[in-house]
C-alpha positions as CSV (number, residue, x, y, z in Angstrom):
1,X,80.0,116.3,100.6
2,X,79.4,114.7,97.1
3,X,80.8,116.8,93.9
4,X,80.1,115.5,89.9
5,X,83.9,115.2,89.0
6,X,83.5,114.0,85.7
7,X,81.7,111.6,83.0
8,X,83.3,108.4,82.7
9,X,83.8,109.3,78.7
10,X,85.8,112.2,80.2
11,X,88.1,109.5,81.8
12,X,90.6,107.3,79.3
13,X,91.7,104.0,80.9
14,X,95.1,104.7,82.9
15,X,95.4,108.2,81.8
16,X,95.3,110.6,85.1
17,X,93.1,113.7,85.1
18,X,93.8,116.2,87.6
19,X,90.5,118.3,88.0
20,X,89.2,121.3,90.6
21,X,86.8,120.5,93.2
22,X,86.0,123.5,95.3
23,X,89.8,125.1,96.5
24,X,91.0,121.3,96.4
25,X,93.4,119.5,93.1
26,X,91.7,115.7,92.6
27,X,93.4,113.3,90.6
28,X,91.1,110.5,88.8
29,X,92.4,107.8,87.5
30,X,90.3,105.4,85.7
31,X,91.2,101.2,85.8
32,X,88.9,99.3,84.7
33,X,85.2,99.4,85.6
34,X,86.6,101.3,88.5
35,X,87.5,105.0,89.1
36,X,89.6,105.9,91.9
37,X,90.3,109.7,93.2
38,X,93.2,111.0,95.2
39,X,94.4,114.6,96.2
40,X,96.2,115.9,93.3
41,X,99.5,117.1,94.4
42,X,102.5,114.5,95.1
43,X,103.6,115.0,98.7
44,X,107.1,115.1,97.7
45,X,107.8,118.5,96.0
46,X,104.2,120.0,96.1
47,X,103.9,118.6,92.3
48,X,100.8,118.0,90.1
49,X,100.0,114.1,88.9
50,X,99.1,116.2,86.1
51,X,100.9,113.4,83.0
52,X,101.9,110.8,85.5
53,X,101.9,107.3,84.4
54,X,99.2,104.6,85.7
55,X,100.5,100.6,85.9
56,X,100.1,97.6,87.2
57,X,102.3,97.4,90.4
58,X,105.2,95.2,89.9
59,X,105.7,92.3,92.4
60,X,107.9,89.0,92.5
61,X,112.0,88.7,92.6
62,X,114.5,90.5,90.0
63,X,114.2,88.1,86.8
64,X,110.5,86.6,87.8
65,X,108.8,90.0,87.8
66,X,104.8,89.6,87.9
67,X,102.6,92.8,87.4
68,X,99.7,93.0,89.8
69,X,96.8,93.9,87.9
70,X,94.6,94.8,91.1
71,X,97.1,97.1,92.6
72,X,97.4,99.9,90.0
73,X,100.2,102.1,91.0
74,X,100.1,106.1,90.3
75,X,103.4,107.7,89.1
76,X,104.7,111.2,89.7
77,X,105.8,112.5,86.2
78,X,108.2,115.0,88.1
79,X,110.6,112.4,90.5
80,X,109.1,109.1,89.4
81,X,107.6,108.7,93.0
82,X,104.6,105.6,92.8
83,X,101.6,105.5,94.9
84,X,99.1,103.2,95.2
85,X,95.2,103.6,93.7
86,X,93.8,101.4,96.7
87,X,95.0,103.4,99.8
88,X,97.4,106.0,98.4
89,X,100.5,104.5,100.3
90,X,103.8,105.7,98.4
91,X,105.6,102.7,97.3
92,X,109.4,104.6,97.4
93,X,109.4,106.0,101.3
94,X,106.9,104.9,103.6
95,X,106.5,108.0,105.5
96,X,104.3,109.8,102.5
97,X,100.8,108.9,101.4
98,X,98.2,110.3,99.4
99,X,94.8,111.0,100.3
100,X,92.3,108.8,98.8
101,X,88.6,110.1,98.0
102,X,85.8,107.7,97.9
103,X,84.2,107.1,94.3
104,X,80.3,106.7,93.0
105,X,79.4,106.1,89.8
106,X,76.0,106.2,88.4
107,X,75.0,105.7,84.7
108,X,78.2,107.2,83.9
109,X,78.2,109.9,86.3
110,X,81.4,110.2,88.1
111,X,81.1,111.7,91.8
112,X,83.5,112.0,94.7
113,X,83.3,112.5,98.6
114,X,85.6,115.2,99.5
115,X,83.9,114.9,103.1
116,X,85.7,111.9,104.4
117,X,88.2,111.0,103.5
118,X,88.9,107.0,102.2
């Protein structure tokens, strides 16, 4: 099922925004042209994403450090824990993942699928 989440005005570049869709906490992040929507709640301790930080995702060896544009990576502001926009995968243990949400945009309507998930 398809909810309006948001405008994309309503959505600052890198800046998470944690907003209620029926009983369910959705995070939106927007990067780029793109807007990407996850379950709001970091697996770890149960916390909000609520003033997390958005980067690129670091690759490369200690001292040749490139930042990966297309993987933007979504920080917990409560234990630092980093998931991934594209697939909600936690970068710090392997065993916890996010639920991603597909994502429609039209005009600059924002709309996400909280039927199935991504």
């Amino acid at each position: 099922m398809r909810h309006e989440v948001a405008t994309l005005e309503e959505l600052p570049q890198r800046v998470p925004r944690v907003v209620r869709v029926r009983d369910r906490a959705i995070v939106l992040v927007r990067w780029g042209e793109t807007v990407y929507a996850l379950h709001g709640v970091c697996p770890h301790m149960q916390q909000s994403f609520d003033g997390g930080d958005v980067l690129a995702r670091s690759a490369g060896e200690p001292g040749d450090i490139v930042l990966d544009g297309g993987d933007p990576v979504l920080t917990c502001p409560w234990h630092q824990y980093e998931y991934r926009l594209l697939d909600g995968r936690c970068l710090v243990d392997d065993r916890l993942r996010v639920r991603r949400y597909d994502v429609e945009i039209e005009g600059t309507r924002v709309f996400v699928d909280l039927a199935t998930p991504a």
